[in-house]
C-alpha positions in Angstrom: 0.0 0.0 0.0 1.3 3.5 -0.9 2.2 5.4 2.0 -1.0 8.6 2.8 -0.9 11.4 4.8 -1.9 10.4 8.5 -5.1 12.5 8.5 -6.5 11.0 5.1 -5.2 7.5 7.0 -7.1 8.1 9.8 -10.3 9.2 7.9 -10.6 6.5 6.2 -10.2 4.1 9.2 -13.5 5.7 10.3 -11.9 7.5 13.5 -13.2 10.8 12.4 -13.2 13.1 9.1 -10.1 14.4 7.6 -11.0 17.6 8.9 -11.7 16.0 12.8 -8.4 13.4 12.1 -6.1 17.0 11.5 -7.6 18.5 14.8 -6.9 15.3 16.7 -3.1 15.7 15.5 -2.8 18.9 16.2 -3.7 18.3 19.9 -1.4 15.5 20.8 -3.9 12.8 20.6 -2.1 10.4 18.1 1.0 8.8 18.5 3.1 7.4 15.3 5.0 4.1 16.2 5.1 5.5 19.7 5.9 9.0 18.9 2.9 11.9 19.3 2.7 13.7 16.3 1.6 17.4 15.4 2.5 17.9 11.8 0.1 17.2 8.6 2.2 16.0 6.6 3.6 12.5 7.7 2.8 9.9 5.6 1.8 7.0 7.1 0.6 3.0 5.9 -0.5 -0.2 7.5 2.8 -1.1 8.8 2.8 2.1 11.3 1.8 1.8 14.5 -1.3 4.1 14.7 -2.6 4.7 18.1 -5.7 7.4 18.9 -5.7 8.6 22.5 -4.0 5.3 23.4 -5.8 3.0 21.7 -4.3 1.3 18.8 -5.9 2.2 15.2 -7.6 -1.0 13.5 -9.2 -0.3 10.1 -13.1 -0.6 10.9 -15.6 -2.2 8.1 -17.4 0.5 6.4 -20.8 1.6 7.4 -22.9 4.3 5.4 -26.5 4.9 7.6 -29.5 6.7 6.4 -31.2 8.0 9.8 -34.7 9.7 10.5 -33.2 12.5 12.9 -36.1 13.4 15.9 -36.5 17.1 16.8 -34.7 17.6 20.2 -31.0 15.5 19.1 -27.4 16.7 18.7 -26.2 15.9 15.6 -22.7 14.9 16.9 -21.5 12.4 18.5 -20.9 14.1 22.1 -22.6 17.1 23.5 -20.8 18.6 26.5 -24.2 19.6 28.2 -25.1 16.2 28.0 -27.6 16.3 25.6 -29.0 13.1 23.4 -26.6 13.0 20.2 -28.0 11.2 17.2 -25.2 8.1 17.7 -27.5 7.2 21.0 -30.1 6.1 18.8 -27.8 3.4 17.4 -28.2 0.1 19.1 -26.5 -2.4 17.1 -23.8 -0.4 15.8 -20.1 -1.3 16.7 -17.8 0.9 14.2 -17.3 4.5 15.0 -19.6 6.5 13.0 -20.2 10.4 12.5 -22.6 12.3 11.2 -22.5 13.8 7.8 -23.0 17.2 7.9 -26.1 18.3 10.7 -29.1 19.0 11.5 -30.6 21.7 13.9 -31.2 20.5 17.3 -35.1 21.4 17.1 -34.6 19.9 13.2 -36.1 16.3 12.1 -35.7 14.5 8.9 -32.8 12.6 7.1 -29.2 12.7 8.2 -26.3 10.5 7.3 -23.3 8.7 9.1 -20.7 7.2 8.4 -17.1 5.8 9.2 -16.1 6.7 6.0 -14.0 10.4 6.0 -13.6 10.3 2.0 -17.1 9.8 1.8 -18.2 12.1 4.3 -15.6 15.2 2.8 -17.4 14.5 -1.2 -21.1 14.7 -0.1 -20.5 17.8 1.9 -17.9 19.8 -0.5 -20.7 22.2 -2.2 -19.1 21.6 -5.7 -20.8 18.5 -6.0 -24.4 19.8 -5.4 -26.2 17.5 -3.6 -29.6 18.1 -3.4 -31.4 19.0 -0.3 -35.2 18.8 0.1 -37.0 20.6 3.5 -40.3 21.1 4.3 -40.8 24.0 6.3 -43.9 25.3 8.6 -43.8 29.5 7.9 -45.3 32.2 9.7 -47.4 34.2 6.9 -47.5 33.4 3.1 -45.0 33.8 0.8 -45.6 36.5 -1.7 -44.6 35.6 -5.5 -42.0 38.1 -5.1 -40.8 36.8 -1.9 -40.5 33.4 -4.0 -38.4 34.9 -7.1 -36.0 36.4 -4.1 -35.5 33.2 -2.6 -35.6 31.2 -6.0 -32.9 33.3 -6.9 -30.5 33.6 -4.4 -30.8 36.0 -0.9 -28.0 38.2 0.0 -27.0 36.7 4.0 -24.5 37.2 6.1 -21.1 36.5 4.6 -22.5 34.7 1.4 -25.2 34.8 -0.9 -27.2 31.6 -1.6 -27.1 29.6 -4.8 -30.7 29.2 -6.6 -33.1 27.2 -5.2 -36.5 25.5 -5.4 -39.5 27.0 -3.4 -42.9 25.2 -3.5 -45.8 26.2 -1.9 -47.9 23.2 -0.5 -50.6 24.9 2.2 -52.0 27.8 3.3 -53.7 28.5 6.4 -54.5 32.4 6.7 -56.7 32.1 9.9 -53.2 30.7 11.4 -51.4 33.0 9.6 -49.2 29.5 8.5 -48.1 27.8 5.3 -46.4 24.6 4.0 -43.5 25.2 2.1 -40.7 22.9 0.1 -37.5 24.0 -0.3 -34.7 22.5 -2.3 -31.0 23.7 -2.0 -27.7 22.2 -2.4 -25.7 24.0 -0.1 -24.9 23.4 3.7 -24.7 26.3 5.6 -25.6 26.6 9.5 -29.0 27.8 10.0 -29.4 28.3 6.2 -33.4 27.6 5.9 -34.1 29.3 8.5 -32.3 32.3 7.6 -33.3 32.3 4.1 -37.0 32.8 5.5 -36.2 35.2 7.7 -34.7 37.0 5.1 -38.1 37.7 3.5 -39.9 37.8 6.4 -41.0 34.5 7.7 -40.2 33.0 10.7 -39.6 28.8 10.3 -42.2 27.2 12.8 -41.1 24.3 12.4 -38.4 22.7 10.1 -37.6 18.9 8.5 -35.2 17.3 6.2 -37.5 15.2 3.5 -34.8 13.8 0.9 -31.1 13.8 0.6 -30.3 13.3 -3.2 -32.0 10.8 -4.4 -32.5 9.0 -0.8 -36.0 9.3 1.0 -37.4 8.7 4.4 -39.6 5.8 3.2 -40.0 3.5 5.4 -38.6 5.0 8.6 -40.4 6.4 11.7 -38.7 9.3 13.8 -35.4 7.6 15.8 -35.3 4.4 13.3 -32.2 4.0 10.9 -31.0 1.4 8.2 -28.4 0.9 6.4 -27.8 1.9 2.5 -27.3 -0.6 0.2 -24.4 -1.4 -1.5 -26.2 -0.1 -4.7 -27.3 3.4 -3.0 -23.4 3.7 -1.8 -22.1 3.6 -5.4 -24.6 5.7 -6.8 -23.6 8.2 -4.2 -19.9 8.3 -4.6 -20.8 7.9 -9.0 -22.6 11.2 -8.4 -19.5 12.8 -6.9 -17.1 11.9 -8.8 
């Protein structure tokens, strides 16, 4: 095997994204054929010693997991106010997975984990445009105006989003309420909600419906399943 830099090593060994594997070098927390090492750019390959906090770094078996988020879960893997984080929900999962990206803490809907850094680093790099479907309950109703704003990209803070898809699916004036869908592609913390509340509308109540081409059929709120080895390679086709 070609020798890789210790981050991309450890990512792939499912302790963490390439991102997570650099902080954990950075702070002291790996050790190199019984040396800690800081720098990025050791190369490394399965005849290093590789140990993580102590504990000796074994190449796990993949595992990619489609998960039906509830409202009122971390999407992270620790919380340090001790609050539920989606990998509680797992029962019957031994390797060390991660969530993909996040979800909002008072967010439902479909989120992904894996052990799988390379993975994780392609669907969430915004040049690949993954789509991203979320069904939103709005205070108000969207004007057609406010529609072509968000269709066309709103000016927040720090960026401007890409286009997107806006749907309108109910109206309730004697709530003051609607229903809408939202498609974007992009990842950004709080994004939904601030795209709304650029126009005007506060989000109610927000959920993830779709994630590319993958859907919550089938699942109830808490429930997860594997994808199939056929939903993995269509992933990683669509980012290539």
């Amino acid at each position: 095997m070609e020798k890789v830099r210790l981050q991309k090593f450890m990512a792939e060994a499912g302790v963490a994204s390439r991102r997570k594997s650099e902080e954990l070098i950075a702070k002291g927390h790996v050790r190199v054929n019984g040396k800690i090492v800081t720098e990025m750019g050791i190369k490394v390959d399965h005849q290093d010693k590789i140990e993580v906090d102590g504990m000796p770094l074994e190449e796990e078996k993949k595992r990619y997991i489609l998960m039906y988020k509830p409202r009122g879960v971390i999407s992270a893997v620790t919380d340090d106010k001790k609050r539920k984080v989606v990998t509680d929900l797992l029962e019957d999962v031994q390797e060390r997975v991660y969530p993909i990206g996040r979800l909002d803490y008072d967010t439902s809907g479909l989120l992904l984990l894996t052990n799988d850094g390379e993975f994780a680093n392609h669907l969430m790099h915004p040049r690949y445009h993954v789509e991203k479907t979320y069904v939103a309950k709005i205070e108000g109703v969207l004007t057609t105006e406010e529609i072509k704003k968000l269709e066309g990209g709103i000016k927040l803070k720090g960026f401007t989003t890409a286009k997107a898809k806006v749907k309108v699916m109910s109206k309730d004036k004697k709530k003051n309420s609607s229903i809408v869908r939202i498609t974007i592609h992009e990842g950004h913390n709080h994004q939904v909600k601030n795209m709304f509340d650029a126009v005007g509308h506060k989000v109610e109540k927000l959920a993830r419906e779709s994630y590319g081409f993958l859907t919550l059929d089938g699942l109830v709120s808490g429930k997860y399943r594997n994808l199939t080895r056929q939903e993995v390679a269509e992933l990683k086709k669509d980012n290539k």
